[in-house]
N, C-alpha and C positions, 0 to 999 in steps of 0.2 A: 413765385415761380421757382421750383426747383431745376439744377444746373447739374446734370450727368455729367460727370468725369469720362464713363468708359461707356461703351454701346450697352442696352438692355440686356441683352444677352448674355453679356459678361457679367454686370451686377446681379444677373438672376442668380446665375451661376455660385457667384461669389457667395451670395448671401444662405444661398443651399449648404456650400463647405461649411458655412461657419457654424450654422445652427447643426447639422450633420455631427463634426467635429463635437462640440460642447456638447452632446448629447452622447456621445461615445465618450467624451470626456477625454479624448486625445489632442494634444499639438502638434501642430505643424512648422515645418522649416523645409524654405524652397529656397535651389538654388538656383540661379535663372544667369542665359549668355542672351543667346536672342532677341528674348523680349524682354531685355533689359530694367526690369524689375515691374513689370506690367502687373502677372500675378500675383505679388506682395501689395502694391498699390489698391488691384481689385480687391484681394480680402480688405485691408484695412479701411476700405468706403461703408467697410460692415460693422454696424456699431455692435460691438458687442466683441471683434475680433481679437483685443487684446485678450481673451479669453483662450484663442486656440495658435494664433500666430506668437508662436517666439521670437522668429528674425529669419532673413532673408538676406542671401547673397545674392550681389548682382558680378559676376565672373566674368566678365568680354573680353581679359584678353585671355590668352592662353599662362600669361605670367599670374594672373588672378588665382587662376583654375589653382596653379601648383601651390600660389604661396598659400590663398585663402583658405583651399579646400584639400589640402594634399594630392591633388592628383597628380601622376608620375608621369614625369617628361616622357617614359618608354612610350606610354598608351598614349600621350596626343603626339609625339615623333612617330608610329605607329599604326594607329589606327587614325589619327584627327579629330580635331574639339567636336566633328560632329560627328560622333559613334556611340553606338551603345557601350561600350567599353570606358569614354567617358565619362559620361552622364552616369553608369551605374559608381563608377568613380566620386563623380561631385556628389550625388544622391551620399553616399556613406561619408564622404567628408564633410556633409552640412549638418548628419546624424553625429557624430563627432564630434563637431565643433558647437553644439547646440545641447541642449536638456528635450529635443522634443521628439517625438514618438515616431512620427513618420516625417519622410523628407520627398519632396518629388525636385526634380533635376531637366533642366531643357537646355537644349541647345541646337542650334540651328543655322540655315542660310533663308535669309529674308531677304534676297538681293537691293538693287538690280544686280549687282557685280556678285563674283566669289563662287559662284555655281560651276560644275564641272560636270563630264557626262556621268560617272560615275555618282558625284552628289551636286543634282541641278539645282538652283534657285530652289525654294521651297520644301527644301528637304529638313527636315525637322525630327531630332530625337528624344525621348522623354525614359527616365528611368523612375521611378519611385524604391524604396528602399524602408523596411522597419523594422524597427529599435526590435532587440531579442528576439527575432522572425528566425525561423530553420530555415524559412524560404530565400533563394538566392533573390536580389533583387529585381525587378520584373522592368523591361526594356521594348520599347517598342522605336519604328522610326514610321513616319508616318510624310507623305508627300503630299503637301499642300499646294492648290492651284489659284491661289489669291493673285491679283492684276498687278499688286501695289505691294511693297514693302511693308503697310499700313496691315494692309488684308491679313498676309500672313503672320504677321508678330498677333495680332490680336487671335487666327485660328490657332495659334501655337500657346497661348494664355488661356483660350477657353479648354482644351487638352489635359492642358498642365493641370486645370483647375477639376475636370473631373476625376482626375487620376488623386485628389486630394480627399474624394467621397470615398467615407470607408465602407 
């Protein structure tokens, strides 16, 4: 009897990036706060992902973000670990610090605590970012209505993970 690590849904997911990826022939490099390395975790249940996964930062605190990933005190004193300002931040500091072609970046409030009116529980930002692109990095924030802290770090991994389909 085989033993899931992550919800089906997630490994569906997963297992799409990976063969996706290796057929594009690109790598990946996520850096993740939130869902504290959920999406690295997921690809890697995929046999085959050492093929498109380079590495994965997991960033939680805001000292991670600056020393791991460069990102500048201005933008999290400024805008906050969860902006798109950020995350387009980590997204280019993971493509910098890596060999891999594209980088997607999250960060988040998965409460129960930490929510404000401006950014409540569930509020969730995702940047992706790639290598020699003219394109500025692409940013979204998206507001997840998960019950549990569970609920939304895993809608905030399945996210992550399609923004990783080229």
């Amino acid at each position: 009897m085989r033993h899931a690590l992550l919800p089906k849904e997630i490994e569906a997911m997963a297992k799409r990036v990976v063969e996706a990826n290796i057929a594009a022939g690109r790598t990946i490099t996520v850096a993740e706060s939130c869902t504290g390395g959920l999406v690295a975790a997921a690809l890697t249940e995929v046999a085959g992902s050492s093929k498109v996964l380079d590495r994965g930062f997991v960033t939680y605190s805001n000292d991670a973000k600056m020393e791991m990933l460069g990102v500048s005190s201005d933008i999290i004193e400024t805008f906050g670990a969860v902006s798109i300002a950020c995350v387009w931040a980590m997204a280019n500091g993971a493509l910098q610090k890596s060999t891999a072609d594209v980088a997607v970046a999250v960060s988040g409030i998965a409460g129960p605590d930490g929510g404000t009116d401006l950014k409540p529980v569930g509020t969730v930002v995702f940047a992706r970012s790639i290598r020699n692109s003219e394109a500025e990095p692409e940013g979204e924030l998206r507001k997840f209505d998960g019950k549990t802290r569970a609920e939304i770090r895993l809608q905030a991994t399945l996210s992550a993970l399609e923004l990783l389909l080229p």
